[in-house]
DOGUTI-560809 format. One line per 5 residues: number of its first residue (from 1); their letters; for each residue z, x, y of C-alpha. Coordinates in nm, 4 decimals, padded with zeros to 6 digits. Each point is the difference from the previous one (the first is absolute). Example, Ala and Ser with C-alpha at 12.3 -4.5 7.8 and 13.67 -1.06 7.14 Angstrom:
// residues 2
1> AS> 00.7800:01.2300:-00.4500 ~ -00.0660:00.1370:00.3440;
END
This chain:
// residues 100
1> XXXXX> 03.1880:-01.4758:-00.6529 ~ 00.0036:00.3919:00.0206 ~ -00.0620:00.1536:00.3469 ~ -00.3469:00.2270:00.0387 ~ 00.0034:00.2975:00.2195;
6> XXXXX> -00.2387:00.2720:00.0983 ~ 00.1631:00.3134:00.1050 ~ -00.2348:00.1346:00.2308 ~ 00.1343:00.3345:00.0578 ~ -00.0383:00.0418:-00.3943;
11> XXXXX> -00.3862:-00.1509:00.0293 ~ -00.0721:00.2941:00.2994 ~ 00.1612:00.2617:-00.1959 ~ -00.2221:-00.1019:-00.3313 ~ -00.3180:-00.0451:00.1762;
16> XXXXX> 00.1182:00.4080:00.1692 ~ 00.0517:00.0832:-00.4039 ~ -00.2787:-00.1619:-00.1424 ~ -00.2205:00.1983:00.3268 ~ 00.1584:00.2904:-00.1535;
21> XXXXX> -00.0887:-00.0206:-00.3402 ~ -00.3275:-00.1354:00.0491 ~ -00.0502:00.3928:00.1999 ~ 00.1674:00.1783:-00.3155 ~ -00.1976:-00.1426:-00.2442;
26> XXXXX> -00.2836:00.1275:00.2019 ~ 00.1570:00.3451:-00.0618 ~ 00.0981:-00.0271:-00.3446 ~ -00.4009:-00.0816:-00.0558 ~ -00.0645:00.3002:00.2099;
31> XXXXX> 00.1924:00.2211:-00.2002 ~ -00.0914:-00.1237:-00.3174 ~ -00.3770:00.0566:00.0421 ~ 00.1246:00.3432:00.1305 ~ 00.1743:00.1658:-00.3198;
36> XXXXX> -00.1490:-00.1746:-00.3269 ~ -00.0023:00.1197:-00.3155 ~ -00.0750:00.3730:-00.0374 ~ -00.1247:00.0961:-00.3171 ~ 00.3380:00.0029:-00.1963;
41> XXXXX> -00.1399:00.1331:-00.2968 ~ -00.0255:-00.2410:-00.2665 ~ -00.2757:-00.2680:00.0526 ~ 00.2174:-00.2603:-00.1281 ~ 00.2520:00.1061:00.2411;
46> XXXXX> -00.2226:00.0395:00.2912 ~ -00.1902:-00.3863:-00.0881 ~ 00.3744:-00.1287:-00.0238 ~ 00.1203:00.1438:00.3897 ~ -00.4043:-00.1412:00.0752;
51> XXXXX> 00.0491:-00.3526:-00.1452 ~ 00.3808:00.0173:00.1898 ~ -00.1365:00.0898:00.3476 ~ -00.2414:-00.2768:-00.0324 ~ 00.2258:-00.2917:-00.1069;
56> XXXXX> 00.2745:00.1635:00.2454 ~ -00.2927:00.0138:00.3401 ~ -00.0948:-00.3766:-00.1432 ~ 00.3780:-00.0781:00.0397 ~ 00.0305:00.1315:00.3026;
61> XXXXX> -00.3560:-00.1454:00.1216 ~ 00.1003:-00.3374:-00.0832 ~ 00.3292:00.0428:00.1998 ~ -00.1192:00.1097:00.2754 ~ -00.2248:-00.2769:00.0433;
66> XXXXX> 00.2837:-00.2719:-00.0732 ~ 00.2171:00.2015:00.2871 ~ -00.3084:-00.0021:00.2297 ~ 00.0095:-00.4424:-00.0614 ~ 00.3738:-00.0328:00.0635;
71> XXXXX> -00.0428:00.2613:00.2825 ~ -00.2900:-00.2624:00.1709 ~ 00.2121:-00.2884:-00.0600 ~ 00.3349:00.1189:00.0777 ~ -00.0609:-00.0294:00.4151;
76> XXXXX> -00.1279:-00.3592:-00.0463 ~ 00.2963:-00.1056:-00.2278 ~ 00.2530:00.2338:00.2696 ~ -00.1422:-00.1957:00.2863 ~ 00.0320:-00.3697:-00.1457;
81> XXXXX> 00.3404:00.0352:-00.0788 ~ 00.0581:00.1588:00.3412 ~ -00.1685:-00.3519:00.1680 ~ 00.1907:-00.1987:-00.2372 ~ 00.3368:00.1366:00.0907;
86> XXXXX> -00.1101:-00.0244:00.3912 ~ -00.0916:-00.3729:-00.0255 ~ 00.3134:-00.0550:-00.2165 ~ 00.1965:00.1707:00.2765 ~ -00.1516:-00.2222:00.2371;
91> XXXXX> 00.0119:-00.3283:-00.1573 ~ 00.3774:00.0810:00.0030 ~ -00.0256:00.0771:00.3316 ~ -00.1887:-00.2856:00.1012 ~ 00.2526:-00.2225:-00.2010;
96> XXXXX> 00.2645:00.1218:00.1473 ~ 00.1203:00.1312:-00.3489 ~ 00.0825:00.3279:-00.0408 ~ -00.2302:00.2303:-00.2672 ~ 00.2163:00.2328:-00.2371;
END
């Protein structure tokens, strides 16, 4: 039987990434909607950098949003583990085992 363990140092330090991407995505959408294309010259160019910006703000729509689940679910999932390793610590204690 292989041994499961949650590093919860690791779990804070994703849920502080994930908080951070969530906020640059935000930015990247910012940005995006701020330059655009401008008229390169050729249509076909100009619809091509059009038709790019919109699959590329979809992209990063559709990110964002996924970051913005984890981001809601990440405290929940950070605090169980937390309780379970407290009650597991206690059992042992209550035992009078000794938790690793």
């Amino acid at each position: 039987m292989s041994d499961f363990s949650v590093d919860l140092a690791q779990l804070r330090k994703l849920k502080k990434k994930l908080e951070d991407s969530e906020s640059q995505m935000e930015e990247a959408l910012r940005r995006m909607k701020e330059t655009g294309p401008k008229n390169l010259g050729k249509r076909s160019l100009d619809k091509a950098c059009e038709d790019f910006e919109g699959d590329w703000e979809h992209g990063l729509k559709e990110t964002k949003k996924r970051l913005k689940t984890l981001n809601e679910a990440l405290p929940a999932i950070l605090k169980a583990y937390e309780k379970t390793e407290e009650e597991i610590k206690h059992g042992f204690a209550n035992s009078g085992g000794k938790a690793k």
